[in-house]
PyMOL Python script that loads the backbone (N, CA, C, O; Angstrom):
from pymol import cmd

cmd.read_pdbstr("""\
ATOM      1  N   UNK A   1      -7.519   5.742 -12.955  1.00  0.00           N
ATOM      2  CA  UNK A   1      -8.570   5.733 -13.951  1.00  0.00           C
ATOM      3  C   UNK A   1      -9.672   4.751 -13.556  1.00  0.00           C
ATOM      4  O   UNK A   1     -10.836   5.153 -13.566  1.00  0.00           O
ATOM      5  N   UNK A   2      -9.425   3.652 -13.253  1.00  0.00           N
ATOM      6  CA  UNK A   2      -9.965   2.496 -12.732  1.00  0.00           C
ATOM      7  C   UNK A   2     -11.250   3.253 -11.510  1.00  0.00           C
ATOM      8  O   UNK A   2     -12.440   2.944 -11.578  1.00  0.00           O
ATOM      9  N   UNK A   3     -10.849   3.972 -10.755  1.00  0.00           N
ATOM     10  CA  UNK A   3     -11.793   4.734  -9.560  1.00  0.00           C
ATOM     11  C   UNK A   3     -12.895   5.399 -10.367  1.00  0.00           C
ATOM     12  O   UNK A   3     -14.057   5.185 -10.024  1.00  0.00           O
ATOM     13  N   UNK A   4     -12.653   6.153 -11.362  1.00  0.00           N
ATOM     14  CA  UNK A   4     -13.336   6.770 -11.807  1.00  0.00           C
ATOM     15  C   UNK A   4     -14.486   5.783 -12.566  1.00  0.00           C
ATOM     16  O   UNK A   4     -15.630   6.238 -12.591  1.00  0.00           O
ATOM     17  N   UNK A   5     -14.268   4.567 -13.135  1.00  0.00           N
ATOM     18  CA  UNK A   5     -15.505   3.955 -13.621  1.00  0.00           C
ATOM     19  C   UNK A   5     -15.915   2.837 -12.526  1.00  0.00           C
ATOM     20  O   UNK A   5     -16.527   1.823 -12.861  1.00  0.00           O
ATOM     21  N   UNK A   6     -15.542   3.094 -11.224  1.00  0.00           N
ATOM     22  CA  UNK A   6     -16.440   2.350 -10.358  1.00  0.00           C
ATOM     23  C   UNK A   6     -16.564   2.581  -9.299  1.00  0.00           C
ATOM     24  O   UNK A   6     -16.065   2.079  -8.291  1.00  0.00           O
ATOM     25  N   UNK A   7     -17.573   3.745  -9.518  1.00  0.00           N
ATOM     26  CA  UNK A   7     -18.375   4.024  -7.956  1.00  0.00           C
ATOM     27  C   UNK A   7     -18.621   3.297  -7.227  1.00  0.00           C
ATOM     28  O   UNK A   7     -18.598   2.156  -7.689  1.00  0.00           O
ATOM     29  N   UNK A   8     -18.982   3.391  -5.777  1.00  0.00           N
ATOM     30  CA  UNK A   8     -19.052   2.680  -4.502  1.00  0.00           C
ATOM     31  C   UNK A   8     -17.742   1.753  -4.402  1.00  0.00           C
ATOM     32  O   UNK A   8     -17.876   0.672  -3.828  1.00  0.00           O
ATOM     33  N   UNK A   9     -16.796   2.017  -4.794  1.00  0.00           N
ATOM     34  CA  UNK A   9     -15.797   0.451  -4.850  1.00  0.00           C
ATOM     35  C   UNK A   9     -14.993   1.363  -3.917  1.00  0.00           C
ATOM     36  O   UNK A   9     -15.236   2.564  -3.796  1.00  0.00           O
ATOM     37  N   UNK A  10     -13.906   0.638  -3.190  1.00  0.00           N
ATOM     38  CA  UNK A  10     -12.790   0.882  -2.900  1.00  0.00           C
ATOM     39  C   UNK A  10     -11.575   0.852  -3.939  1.00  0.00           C
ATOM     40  O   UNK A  10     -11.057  -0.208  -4.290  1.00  0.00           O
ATOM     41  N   UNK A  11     -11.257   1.819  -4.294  1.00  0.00           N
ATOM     42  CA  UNK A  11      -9.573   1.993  -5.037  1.00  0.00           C
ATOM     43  C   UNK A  11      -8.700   2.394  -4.873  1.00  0.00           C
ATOM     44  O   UNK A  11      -8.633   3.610  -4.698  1.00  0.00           O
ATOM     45  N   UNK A  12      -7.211   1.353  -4.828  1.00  0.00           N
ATOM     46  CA  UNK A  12      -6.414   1.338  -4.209  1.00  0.00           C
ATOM     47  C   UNK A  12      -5.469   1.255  -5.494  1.00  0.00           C
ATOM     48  O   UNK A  12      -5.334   0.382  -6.352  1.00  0.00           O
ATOM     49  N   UNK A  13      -4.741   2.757  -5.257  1.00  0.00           N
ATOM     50  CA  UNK A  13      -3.612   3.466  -6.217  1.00  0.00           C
ATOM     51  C   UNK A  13      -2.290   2.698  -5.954  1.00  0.00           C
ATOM     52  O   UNK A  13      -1.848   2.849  -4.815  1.00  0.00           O
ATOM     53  N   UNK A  14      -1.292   1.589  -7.117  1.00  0.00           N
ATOM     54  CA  UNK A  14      -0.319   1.602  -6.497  1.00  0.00           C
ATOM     55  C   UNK A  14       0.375   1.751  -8.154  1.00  0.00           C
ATOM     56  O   UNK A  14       0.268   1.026  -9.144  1.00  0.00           O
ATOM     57  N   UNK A  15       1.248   3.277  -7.864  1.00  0.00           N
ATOM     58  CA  UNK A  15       2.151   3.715  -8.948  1.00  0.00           C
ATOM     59  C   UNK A  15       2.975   2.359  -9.243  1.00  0.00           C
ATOM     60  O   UNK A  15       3.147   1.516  -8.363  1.00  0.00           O
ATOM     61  N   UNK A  16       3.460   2.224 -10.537  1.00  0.00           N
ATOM     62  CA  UNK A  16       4.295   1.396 -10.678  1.00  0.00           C
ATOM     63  C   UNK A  16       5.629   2.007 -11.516  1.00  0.00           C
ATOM     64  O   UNK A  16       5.582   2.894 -12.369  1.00  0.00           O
ATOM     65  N   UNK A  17       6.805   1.308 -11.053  1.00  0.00           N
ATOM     66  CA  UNK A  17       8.324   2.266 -11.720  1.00  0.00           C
ATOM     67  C   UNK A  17       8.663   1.403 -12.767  1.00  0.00           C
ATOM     68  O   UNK A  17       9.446   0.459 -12.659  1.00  0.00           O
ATOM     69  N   UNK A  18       7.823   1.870 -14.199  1.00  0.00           N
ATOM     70  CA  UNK A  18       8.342   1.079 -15.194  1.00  0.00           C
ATOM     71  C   UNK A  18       8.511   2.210 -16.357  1.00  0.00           C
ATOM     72  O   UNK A  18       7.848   2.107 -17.389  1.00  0.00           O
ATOM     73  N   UNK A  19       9.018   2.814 -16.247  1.00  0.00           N
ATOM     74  CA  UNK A  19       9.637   4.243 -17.358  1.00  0.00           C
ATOM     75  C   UNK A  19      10.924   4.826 -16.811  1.00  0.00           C
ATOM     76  O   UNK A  19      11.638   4.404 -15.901  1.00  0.00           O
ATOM     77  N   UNK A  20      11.053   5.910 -17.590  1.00  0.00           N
ATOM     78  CA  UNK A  20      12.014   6.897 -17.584  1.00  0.00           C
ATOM     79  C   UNK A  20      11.550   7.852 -15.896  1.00  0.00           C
ATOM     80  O   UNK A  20      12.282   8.699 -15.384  1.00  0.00           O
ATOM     81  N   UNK A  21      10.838   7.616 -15.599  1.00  0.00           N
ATOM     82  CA  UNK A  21       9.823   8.834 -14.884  1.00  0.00           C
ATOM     83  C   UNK A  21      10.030   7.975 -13.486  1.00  0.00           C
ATOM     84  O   UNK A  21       9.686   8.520 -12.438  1.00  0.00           O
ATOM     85  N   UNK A  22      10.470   6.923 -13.458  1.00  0.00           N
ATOM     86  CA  UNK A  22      10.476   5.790 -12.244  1.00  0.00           C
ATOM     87  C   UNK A  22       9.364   5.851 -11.035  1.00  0.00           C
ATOM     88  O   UNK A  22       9.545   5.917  -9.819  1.00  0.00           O
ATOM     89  N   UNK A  23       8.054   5.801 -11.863  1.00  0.00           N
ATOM     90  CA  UNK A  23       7.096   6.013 -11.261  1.00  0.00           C
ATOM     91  C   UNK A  23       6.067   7.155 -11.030  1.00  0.00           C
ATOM     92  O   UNK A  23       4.845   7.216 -10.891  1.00  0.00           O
ATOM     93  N   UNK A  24       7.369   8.253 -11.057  1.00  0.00           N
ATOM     94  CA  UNK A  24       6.550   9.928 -10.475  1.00  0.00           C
ATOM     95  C   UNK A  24       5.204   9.850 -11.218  1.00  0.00           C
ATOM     96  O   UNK A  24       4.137   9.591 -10.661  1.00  0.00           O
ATOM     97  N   UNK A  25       5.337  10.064 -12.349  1.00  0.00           N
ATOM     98  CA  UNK A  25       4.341  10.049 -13.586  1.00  0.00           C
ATOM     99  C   UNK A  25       2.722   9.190 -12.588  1.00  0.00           C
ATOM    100  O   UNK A  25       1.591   9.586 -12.304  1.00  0.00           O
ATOM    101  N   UNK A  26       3.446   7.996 -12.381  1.00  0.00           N
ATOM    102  CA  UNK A  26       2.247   7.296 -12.177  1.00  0.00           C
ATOM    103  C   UNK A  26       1.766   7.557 -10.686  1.00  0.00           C
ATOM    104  O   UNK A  26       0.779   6.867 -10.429  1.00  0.00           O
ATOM    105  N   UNK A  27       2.092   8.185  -9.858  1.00  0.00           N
ATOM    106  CA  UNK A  27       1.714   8.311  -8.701  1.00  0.00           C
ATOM    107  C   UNK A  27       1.515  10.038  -8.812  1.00  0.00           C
ATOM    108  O   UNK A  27       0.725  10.216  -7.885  1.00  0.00           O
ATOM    109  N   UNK A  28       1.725  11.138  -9.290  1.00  0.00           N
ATOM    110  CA  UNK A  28       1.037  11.923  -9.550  1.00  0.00           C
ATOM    111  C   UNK A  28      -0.314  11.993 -10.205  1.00  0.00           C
ATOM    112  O   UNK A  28      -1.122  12.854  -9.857  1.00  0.00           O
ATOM    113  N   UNK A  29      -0.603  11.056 -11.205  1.00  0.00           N
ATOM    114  CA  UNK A  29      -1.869  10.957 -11.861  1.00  0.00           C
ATOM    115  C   UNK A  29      -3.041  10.269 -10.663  1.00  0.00           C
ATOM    116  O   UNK A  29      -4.249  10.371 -10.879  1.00  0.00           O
ATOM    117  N   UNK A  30      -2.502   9.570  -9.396  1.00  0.00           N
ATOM    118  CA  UNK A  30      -3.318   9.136  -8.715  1.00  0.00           C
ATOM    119  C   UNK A  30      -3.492   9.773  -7.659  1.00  0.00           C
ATOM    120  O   UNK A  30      -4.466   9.691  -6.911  1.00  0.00           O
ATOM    121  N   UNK A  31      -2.630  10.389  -7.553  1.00  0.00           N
ATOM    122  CA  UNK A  31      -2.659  11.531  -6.215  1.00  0.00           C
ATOM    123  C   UNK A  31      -3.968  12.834  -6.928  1.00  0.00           C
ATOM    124  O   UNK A  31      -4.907  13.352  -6.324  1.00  0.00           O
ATOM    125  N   UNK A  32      -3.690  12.959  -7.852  1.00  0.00           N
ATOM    126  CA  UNK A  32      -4.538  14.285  -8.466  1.00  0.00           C
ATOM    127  C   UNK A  32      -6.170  13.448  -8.958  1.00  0.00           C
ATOM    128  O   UNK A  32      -6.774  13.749  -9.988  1.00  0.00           O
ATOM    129  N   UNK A  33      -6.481  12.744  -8.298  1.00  0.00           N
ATOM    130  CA  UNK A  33      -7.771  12.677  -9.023  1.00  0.00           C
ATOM    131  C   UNK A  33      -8.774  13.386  -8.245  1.00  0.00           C
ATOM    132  O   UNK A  33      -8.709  13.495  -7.020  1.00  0.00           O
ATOM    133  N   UNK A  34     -10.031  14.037  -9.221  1.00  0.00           N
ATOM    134  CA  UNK A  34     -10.003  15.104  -9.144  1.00  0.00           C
ATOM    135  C   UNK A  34     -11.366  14.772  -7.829  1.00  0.00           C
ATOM    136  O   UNK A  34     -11.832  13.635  -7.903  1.00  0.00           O
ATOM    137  N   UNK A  35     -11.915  15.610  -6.802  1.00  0.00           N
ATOM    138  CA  UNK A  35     -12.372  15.526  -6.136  1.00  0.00           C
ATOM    139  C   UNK A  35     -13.796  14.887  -6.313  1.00  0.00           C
ATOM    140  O   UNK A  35     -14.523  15.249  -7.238  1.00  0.00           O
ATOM    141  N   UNK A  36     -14.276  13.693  -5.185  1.00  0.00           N
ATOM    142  CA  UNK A  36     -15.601  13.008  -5.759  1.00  0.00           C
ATOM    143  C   UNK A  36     -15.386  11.478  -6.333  1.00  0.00           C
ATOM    144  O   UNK A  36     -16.158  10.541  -6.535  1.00  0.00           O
ATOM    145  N   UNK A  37     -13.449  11.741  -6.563  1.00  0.00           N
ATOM    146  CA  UNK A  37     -13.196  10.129  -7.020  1.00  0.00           C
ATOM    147  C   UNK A  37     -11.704   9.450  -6.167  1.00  0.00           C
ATOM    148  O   UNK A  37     -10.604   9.101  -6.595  1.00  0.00           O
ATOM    149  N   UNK A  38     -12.354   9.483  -4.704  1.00  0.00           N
ATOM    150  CA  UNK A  38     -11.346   9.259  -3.551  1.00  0.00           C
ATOM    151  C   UNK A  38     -10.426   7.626  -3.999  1.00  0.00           C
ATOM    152  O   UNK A  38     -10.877   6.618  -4.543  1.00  0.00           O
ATOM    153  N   UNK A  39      -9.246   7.880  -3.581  1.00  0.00           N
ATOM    154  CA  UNK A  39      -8.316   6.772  -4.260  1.00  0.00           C
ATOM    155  C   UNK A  39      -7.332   6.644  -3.302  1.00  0.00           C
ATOM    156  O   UNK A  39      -6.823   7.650  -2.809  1.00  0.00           O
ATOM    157  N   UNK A  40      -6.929   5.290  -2.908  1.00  0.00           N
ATOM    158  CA  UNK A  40      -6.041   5.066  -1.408  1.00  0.00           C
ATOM    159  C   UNK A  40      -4.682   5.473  -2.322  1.00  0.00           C
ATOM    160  O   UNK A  40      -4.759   4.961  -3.439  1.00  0.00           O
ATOM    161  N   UNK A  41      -3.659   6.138  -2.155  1.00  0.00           N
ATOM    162  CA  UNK A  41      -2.475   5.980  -3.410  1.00  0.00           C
ATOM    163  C   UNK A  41      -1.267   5.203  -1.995  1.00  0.00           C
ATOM    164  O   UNK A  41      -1.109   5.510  -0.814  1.00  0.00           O
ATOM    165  N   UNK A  42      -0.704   4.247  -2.778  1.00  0.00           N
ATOM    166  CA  UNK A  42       0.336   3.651  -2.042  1.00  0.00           C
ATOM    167  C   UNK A  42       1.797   3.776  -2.418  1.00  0.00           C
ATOM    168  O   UNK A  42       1.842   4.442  -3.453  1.00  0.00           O
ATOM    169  N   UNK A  43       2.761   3.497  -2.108  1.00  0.00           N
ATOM    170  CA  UNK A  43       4.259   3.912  -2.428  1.00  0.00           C
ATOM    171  C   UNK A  43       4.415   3.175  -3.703  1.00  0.00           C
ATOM    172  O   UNK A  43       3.692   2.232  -4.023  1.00  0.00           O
ATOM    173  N   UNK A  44       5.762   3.824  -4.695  1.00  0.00           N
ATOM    174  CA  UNK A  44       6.350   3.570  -5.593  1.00  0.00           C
ATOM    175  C   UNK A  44       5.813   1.679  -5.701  1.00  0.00           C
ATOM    176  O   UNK A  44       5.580   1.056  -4.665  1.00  0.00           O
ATOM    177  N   UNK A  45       5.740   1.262  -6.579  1.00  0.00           N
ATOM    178  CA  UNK A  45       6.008  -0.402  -6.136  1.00  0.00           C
ATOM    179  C   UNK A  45       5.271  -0.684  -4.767  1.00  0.00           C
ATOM    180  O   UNK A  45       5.514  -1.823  -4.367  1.00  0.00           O
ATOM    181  N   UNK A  46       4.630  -0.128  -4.132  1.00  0.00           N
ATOM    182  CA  UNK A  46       4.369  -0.556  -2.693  1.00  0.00           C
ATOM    183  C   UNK A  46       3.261  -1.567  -2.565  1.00  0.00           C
ATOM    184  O   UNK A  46       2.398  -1.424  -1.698  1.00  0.00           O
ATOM    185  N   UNK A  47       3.255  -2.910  -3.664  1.00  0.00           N
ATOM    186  CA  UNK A  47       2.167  -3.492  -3.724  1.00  0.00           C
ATOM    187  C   UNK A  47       1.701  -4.271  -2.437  1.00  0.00           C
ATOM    188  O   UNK A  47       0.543  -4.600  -2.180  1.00  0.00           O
ATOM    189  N   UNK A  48       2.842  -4.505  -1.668  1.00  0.00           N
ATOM    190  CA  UNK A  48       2.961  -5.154  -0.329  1.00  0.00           C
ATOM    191  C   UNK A  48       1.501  -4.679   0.444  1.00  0.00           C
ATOM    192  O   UNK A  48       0.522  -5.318   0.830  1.00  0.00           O
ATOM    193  N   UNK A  49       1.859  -3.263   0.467  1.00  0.00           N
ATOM    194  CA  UNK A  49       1.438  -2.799   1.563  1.00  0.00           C
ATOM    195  C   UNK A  49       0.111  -2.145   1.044  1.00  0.00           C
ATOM    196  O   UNK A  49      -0.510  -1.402   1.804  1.00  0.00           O
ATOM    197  N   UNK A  50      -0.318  -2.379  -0.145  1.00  0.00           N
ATOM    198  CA  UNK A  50      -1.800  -2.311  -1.050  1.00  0.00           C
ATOM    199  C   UNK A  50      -2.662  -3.623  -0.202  1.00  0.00           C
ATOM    200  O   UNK A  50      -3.787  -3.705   0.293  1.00  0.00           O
ATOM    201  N   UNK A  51      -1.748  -4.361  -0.304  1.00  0.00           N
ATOM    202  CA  UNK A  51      -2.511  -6.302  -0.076  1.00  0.00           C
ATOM    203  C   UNK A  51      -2.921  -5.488   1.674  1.00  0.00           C
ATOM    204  O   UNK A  51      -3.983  -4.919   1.926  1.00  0.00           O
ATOM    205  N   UNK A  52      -1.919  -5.639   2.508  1.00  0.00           N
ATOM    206  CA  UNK A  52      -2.432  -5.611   3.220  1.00  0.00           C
ATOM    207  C   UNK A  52      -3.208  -3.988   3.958  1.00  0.00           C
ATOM    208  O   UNK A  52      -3.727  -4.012   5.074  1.00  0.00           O
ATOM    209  N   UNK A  53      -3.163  -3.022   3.320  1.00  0.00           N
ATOM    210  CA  UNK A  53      -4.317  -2.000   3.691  1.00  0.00           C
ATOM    211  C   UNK A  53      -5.677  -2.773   3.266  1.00  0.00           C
ATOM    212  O   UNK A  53      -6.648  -2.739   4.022  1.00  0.00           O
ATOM    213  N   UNK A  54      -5.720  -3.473   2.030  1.00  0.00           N
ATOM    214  CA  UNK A  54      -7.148  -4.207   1.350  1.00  0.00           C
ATOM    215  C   UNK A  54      -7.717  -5.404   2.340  1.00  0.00           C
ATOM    216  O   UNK A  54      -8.827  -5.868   2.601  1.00  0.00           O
ATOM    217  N   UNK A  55      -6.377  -5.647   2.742  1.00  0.00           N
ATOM    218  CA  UNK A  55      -6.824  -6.935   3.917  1.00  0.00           C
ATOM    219  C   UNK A  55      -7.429  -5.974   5.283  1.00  0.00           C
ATOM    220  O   UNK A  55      -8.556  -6.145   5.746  1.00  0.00           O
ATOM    221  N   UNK A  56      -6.572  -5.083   5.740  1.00  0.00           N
ATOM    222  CA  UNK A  56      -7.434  -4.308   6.827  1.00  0.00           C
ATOM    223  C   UNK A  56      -8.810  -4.029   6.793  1.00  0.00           C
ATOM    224  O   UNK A  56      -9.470  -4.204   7.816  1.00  0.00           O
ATOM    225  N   UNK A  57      -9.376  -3.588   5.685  1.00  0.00           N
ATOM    226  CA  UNK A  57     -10.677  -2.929   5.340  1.00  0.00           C
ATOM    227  C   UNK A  57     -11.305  -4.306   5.496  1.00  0.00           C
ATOM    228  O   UNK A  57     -12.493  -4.093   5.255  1.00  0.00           O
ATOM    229  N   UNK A  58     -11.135  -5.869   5.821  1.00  0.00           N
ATOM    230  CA  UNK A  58     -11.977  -6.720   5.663  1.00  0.00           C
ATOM    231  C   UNK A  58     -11.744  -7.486   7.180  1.00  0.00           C
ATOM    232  O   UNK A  58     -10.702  -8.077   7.462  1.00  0.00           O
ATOM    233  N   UNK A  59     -12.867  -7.364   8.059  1.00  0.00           N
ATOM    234  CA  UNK A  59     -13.278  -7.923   9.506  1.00  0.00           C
ATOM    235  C   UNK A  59     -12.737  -9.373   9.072  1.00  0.00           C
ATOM    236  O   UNK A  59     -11.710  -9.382   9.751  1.00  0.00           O
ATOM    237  N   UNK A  60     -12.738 -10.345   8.538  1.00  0.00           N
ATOM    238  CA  UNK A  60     -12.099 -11.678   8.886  1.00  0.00           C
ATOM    239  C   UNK A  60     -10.625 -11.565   8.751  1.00  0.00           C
ATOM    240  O   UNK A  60      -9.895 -12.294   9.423  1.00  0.00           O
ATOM    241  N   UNK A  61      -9.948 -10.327   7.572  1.00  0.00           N
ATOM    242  CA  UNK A  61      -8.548 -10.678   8.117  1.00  0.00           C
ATOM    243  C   UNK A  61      -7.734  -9.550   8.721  1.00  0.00           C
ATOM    244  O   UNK A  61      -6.539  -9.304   8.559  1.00  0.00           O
ATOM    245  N   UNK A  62      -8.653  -8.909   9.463  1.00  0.00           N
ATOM    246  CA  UNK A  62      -7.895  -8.149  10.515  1.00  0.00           C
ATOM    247  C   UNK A  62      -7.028  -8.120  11.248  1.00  0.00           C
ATOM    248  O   UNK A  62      -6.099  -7.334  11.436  1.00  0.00           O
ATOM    249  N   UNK A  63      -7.377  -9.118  11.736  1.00  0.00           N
ATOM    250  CA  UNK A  63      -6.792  -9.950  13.149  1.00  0.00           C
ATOM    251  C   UNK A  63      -5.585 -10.837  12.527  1.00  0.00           C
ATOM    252  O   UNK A  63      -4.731 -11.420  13.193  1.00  0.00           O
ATOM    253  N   UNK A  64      -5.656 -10.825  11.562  1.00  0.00           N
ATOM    254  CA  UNK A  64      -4.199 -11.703  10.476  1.00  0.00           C
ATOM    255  C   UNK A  64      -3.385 -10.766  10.517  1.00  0.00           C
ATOM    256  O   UNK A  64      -2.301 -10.863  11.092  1.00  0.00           O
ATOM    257  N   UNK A  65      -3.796  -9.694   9.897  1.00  0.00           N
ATOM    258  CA  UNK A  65      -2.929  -8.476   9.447  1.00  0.00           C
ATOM    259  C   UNK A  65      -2.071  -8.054  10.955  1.00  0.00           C
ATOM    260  O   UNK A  65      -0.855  -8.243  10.980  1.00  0.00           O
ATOM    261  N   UNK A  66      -2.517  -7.692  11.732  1.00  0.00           N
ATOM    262  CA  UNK A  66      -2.312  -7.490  12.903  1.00  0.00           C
ATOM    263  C   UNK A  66      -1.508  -8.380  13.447  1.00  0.00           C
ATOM    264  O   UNK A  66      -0.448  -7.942  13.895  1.00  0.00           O
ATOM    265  N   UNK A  67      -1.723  -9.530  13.534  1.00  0.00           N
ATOM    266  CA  UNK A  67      -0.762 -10.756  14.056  1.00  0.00           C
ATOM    267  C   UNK A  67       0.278 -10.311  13.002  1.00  0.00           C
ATOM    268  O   UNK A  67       0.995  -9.468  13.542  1.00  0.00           O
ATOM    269  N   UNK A  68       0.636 -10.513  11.801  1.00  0.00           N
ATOM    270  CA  UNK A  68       1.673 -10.129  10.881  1.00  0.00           C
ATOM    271  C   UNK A  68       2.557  -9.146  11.207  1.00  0.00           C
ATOM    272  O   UNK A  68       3.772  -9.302  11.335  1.00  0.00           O
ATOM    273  N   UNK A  69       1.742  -7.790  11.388  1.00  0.00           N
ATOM    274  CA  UNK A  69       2.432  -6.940  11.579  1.00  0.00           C
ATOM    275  C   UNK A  69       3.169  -6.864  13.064  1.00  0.00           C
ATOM    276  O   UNK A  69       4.306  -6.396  13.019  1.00  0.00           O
ATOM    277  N   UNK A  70       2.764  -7.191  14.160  1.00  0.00           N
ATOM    278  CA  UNK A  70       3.098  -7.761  15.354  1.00  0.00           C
ATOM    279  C   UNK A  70       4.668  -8.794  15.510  1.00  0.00           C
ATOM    280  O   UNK A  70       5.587  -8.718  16.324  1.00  0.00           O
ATOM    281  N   UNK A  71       4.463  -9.616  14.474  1.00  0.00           N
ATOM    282  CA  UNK A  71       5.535 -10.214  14.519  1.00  0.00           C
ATOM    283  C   UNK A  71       6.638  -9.737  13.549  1.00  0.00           C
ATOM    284  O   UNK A  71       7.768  -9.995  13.964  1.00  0.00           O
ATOM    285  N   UNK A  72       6.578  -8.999  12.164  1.00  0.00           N
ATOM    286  CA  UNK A  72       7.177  -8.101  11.166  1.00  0.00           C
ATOM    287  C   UNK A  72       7.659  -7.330  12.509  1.00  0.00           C
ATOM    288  O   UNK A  72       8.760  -7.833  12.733  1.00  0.00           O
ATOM    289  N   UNK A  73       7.422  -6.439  13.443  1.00  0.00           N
ATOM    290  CA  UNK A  73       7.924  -5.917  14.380  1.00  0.00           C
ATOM    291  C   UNK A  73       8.931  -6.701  15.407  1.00  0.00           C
ATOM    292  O   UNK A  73      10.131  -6.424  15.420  1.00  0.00           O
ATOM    293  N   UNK A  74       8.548  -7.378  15.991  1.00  0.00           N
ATOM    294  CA  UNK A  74       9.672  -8.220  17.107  1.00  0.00           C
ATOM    295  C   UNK A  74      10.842  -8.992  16.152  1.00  0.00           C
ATOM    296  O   UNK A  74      11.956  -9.247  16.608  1.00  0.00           O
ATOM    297  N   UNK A  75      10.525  -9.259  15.055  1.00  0.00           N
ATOM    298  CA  UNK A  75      11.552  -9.990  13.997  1.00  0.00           C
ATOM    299  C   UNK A  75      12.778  -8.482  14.074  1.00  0.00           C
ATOM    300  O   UNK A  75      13.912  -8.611  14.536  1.00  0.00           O
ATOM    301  N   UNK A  76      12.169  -6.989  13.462  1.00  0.00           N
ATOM    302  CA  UNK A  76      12.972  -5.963  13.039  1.00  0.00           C
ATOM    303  C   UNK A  76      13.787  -5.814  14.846  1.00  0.00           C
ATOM    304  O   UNK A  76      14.956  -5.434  14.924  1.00  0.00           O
ATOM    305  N   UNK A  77      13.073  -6.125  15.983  1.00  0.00           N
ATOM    306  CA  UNK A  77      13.561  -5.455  17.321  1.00  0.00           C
ATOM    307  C   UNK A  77      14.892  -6.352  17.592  1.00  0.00           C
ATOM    308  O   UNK A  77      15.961  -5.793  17.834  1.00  0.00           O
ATOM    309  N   UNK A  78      14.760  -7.973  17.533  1.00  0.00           N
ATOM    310  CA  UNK A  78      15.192  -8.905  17.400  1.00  0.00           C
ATOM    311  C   UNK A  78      16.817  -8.540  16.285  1.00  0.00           C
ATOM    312  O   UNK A  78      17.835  -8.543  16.977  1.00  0.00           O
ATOM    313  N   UNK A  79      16.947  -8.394  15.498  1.00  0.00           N
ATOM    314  CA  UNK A  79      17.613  -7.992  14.770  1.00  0.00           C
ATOM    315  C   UNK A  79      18.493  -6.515  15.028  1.00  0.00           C
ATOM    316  O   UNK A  79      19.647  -6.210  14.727  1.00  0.00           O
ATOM    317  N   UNK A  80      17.767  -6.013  15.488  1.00  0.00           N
ATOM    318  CA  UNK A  80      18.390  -4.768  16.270  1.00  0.00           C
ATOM    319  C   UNK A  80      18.982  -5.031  17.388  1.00  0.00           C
ATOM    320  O   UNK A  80      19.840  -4.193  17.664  1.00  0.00           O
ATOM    321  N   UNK A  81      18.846  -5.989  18.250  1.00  0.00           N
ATOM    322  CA  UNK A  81      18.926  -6.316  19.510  1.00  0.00           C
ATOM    323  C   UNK A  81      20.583  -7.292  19.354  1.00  0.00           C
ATOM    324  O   UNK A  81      21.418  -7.470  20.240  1.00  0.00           O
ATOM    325  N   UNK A  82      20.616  -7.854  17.681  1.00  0.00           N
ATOM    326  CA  UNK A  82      21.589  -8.673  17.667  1.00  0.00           C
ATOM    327  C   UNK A  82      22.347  -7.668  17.187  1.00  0.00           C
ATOM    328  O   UNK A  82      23.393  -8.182  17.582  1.00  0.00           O
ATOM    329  N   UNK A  83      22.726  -6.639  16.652  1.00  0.00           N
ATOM    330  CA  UNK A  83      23.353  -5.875  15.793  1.00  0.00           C
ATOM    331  C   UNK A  83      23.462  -5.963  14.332  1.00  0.00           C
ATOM    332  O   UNK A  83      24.494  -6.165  13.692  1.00  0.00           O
ATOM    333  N   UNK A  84      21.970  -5.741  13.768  1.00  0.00           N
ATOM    334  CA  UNK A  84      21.472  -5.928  12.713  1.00  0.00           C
ATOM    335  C   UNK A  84      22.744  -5.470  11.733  1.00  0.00           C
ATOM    336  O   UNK A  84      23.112  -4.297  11.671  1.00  0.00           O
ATOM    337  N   UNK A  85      23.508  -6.798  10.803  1.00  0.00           N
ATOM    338  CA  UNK A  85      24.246  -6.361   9.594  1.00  0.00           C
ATOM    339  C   UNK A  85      23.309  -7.059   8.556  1.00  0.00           C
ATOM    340  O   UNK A  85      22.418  -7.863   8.828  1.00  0.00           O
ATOM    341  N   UNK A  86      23.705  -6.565   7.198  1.00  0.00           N
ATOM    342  CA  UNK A  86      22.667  -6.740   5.907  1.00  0.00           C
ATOM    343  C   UNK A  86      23.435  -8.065   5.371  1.00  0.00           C
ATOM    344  O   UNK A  86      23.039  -8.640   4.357  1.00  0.00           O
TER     345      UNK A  86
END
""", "prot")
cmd.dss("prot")
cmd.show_as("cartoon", "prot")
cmd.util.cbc("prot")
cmd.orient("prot")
């Protein structure tokens, strides 16, 4: 709804699982908006990964995001490499 009263903005959809509906509800209403009112939609709860798509779209923390995700990677290889148990 939020996209729709602010043109030129970037809006970034993140369903949240707080009903009976565990989200669907809210990530169908953002997936369907109707053409003319473009909306990034992100996973269930996926506020994580809202922050940093919002951080991508901005030239000073690119290069953060990137370093992050760089090391979020060798941490998961690392862990695999030991015989990742939970």
């Amino acid at each position: 709804m939020t996209a729709a009263f602010a043109p030129g903005l970037p809006v970034i959809g993140v369903p949240l699982n707080r009903n009976a509906l565990n989200g669907q509800d809210a990530l169908m209403s953002i997936v369907q908006m109707p053409s003319g009112v473009p909306v990034a939609c992100m996973a269930i709860d996926g506020a994580a990964n809202a922050a940093l798509f919002a951080a991508m779209m901005i030239p000073a923390y690119r290069d953060r995001v990137i370093k992050y995700q760089t090391e979020a990677q060798a941490n998961v290889e690392a862990k695999l490499a030991k015989g990742f148990k939970k």
